[in-house]
Structures are given as structure tokens and as C-alpha cells.
C-alpha positions in Angstrom: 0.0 0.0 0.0 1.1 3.1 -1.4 2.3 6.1 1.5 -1.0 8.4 -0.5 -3.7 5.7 0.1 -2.1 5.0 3.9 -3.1 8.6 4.1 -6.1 8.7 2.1 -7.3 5.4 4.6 -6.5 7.5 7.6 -8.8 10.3 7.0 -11.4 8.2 5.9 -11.2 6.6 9.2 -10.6 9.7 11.1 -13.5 11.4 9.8 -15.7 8.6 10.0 -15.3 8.6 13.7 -16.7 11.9 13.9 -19.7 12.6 13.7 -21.9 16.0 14.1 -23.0 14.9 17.4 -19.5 14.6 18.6 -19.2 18.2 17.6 -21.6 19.5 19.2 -23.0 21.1 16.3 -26.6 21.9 14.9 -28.3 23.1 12.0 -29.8 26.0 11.1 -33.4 24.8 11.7 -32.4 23.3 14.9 -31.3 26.4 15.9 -34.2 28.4 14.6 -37.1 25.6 15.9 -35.1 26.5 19.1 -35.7 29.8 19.0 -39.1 30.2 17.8 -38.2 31.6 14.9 -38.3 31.6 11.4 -35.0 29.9 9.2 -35.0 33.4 7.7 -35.3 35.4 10.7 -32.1 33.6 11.5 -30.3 34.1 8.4 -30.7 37.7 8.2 -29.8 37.8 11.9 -26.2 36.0 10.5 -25.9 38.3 7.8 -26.1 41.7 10.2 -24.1 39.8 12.6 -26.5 39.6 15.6 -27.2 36.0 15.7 -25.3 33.3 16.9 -21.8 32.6 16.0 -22.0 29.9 12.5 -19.4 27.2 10.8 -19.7 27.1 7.1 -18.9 23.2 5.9 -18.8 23.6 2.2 -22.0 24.9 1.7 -23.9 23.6 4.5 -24.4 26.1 7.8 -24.0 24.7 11.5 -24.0 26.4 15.0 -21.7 24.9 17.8 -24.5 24.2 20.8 -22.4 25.7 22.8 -21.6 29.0 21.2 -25.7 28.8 21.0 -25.8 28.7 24.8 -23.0 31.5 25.5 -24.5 33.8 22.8 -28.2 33.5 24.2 -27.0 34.5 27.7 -24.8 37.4 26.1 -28.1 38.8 24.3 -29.8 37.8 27.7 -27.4 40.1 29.9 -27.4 42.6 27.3 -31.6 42.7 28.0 -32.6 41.7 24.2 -31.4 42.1 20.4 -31.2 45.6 19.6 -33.3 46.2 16.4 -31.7 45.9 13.0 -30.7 49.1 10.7 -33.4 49.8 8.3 -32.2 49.3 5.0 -31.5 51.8 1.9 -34.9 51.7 0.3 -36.9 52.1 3.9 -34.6 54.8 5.3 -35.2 56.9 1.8 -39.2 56.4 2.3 -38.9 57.5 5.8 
């Protein structure tokens, strides 16, 4: 057996043995059936940066439970989510 499929063999196996559960991580519906909230909602909280912390596999989104849990008492402790900047098109009708 060739040194590249020793290697090959030993991420197979090393990845196999984890698994998302091991990692502690969730999805994005998880996460927003947690909540109480819509998948969206929690999207456009990740895109103005007031949600939770996210890992981007590829092209799949997860949350680490745990950064879940530390972020949810920050917002707690900081008495709520302050309310998102209007965008562009509402602040020019305004």
C-alpha cells in the first residue's frame, strides 16, 4: 500500500469517527425551531451579525451548541437584540 492511500485510509477513518453529534453542532433549523423563529429570521440575523456565531462546511451552515448557549445568555445580559438598521430603500421612504 502506497504512502498516498495509507493517508487517504486515515482520513477516511478519522473522519468517520466523527460525527456531528461529537461536535456538538446543529443546523440552522435546529437552531431556529429552538428559538421560535423563522430559518430566515435567523439568516438575516447571520448576515447583520447579531445572531449566533455559524461554521460554514462547504456549503452547509452549522452552530456549535455551545456558542448557542454562551451567545443566548450574552443577548440575555445585554436585555434583548437591539433592532436591525433599516435598509437603503426604507430609510429613503422614511
Amino acid at each position: 500500500m502506497s504512502a498516498t492511500n495509507q493517508k487517504h485510509n486515515l482520513n477516511k477513518i478519522a473522519t468517520a469517527a466523527l460525527t456531528q453529534a461529537d461536535l456538538d453542532l446543529v443546523t440552522r433549523r435546529d437552531v431556529a425551531a429552538a428559538l421560535g423563529v423563522n430559518e430566515r429570521t435567523l439568516y438575516r440575523m447571520e448576515k447583520g451579525r447579531t445572531g449566533p456565531p455559524r461554521i460554514k462546511l462547504n456549503k452547509k451552515v452549522f452552530f456549535r451548541l455551545s456558542a448557542v448557549r454562551e451567545w443566548l445568555a450574552r443577548v440575555e445580559s445585554e436585555g434583548g437584540l437591539k433592532p436591525a438598521r433599516k435598509s437603503r430603500r426604507a430609510r429613503r421612504a422614511a
